[in-house]
C-alpha positions as a Markdown table, in Angstrom:
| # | Residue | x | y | z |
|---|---|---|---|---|
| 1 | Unk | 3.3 | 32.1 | 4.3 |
| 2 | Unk | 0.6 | 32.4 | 6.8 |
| 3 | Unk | -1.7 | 29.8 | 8.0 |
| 4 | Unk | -4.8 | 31.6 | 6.3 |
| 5 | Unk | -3.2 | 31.9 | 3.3 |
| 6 | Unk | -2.4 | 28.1 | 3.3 |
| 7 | Unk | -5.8 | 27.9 | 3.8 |
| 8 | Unk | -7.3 | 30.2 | 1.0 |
| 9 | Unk | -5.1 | 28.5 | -1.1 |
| 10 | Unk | -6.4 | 24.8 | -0.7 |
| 11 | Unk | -9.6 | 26.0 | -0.6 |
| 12 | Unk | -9.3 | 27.6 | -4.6 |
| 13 | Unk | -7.4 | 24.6 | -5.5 |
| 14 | Unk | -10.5 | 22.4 | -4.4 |
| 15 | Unk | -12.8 | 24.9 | -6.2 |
| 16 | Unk | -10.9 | 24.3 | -9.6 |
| 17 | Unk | -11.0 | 20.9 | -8.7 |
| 18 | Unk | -14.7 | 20.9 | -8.8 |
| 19 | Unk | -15.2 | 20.7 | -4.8 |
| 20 | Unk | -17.9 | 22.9 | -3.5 |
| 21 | Unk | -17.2 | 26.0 | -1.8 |
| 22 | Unk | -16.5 | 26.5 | 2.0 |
| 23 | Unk | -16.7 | 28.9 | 4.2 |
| 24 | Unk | -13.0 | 30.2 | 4.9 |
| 25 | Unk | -14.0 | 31.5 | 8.1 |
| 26 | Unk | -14.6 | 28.0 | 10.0 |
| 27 | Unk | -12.0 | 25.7 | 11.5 |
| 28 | Unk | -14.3 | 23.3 | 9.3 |
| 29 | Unk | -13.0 | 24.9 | 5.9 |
| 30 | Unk | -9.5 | 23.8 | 7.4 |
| 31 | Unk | -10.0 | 20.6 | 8.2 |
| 32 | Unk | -12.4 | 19.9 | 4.6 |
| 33 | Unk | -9.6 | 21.2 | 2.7 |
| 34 | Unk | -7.2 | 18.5 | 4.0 |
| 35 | Unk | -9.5 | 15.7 | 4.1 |
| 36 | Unk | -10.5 | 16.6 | 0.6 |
| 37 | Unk | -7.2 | 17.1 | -0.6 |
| 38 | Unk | -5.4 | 14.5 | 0.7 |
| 39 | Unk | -8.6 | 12.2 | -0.6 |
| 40 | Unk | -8.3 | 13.0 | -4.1 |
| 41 | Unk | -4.5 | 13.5 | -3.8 |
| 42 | Unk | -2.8 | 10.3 | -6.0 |
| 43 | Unk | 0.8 | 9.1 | -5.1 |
| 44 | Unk | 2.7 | 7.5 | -7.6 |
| 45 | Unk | 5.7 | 5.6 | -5.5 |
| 46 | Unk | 8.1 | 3.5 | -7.5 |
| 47 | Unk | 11.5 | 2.6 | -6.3 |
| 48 | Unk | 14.6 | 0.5 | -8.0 |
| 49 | Unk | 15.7 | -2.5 | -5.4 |
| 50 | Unk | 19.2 | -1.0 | -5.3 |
| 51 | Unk | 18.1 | 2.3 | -4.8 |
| 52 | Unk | 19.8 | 4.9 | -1.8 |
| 53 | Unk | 16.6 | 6.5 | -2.0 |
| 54 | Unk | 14.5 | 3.7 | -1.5 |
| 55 | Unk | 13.4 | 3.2 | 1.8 |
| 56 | Unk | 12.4 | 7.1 | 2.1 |
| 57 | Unk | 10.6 | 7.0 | -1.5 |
| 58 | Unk | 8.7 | 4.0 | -0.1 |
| 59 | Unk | 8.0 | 5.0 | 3.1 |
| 60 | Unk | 6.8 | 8.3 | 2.0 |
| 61 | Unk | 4.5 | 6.3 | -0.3 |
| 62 | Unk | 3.0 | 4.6 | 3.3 |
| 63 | Unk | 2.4 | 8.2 | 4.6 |
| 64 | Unk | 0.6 | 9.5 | 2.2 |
| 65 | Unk | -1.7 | 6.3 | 2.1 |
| 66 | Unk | -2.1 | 6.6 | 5.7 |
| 67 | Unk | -3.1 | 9.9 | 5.2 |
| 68 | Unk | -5.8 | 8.9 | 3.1 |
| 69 | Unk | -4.0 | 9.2 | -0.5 |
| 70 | Unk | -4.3 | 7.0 | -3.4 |
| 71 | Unk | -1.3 | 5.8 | -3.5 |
| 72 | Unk | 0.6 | 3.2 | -6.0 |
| 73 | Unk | 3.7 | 2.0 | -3.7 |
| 74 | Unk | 6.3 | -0.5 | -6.0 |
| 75 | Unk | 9.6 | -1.7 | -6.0 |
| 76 | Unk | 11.6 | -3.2 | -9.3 |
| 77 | Unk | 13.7 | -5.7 | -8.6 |
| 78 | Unk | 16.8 | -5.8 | -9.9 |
| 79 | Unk | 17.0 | -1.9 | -10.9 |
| 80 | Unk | 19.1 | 1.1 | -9.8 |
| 81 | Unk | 17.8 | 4.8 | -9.1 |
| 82 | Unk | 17.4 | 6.1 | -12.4 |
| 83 | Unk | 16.4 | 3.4 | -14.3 |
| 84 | Unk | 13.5 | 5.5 | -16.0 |
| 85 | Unk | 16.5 | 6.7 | -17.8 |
| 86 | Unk | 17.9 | 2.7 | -18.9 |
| 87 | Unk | 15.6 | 1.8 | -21.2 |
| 88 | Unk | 17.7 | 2.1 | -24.4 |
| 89 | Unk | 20.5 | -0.2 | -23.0 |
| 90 | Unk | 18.4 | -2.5 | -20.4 |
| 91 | Unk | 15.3 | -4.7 | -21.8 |
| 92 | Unk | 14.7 | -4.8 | -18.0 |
| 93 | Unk | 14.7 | -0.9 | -17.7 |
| 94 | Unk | 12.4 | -0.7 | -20.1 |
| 95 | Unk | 10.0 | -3.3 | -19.2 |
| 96 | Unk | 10.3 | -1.7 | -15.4 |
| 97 | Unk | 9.8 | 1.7 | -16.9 |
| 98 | Unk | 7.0 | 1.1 | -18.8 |
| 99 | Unk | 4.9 | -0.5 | -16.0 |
| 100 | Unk | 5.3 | 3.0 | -14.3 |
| 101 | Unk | 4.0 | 4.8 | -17.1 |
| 102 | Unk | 0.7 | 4.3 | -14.8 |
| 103 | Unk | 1.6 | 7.5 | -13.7 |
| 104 | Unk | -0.3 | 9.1 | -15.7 |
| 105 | Unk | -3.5 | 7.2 | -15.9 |
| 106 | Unk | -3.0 | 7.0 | -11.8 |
| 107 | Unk | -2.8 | 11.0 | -11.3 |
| 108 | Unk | -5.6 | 11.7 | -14.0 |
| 109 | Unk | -7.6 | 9.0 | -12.3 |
């Protein structure tokens, strides 16, 4: 996909987002669309402590902070990738698992 079209589309996500309108035009309405996305942009980031995935998952989390993302960056000790999943045989799993049911009320704000 094009450049522009990257553009156009950030910039009628934004508008159903409530942001007010840009010029497409402008290198401006480029550089507004990222800084308002990435601003309003929330990154759920929870990883099990014996996890393969779990220095990329919490690096990515970093990133997207850096960029200027909300971002919610955990580890659980003591749990494996997939533990969302554990719940039913693991009072730990479940305890872990519901802490990150924050998703939710972190990407609806």
């Amino acid at each position: 996909m094009p450049v522009d079209q990257h553009i156009s589309a950030m910039l009628a996500m934004l508008g159903e987002m409530g942001a007010p309108p840009m010029h497409e035009g402008t290198p401006e309405a480029g550089r507004a669309a990222y800084l308002q996305l990435t601003q309003s942009v929330r990154a759920p980031e929870h990883t099990a402590e014996f996890d393969p995935l779990r220095d990329e998952g919490e690096a990515y989390g970093k990133a997207m902070e850096a960029a200027g993302a909300r971002a919610d960056v955990a580890r659980h000790a003591g749990m494996i990738h997939g533990f969302f999943d554990l719940g039913a045989v693991s009072p730990a799993a479940l305890a872990a698992g519901e802490s990150c049911a924050r998703f939710g009320d972190l990407i609806r704000g």
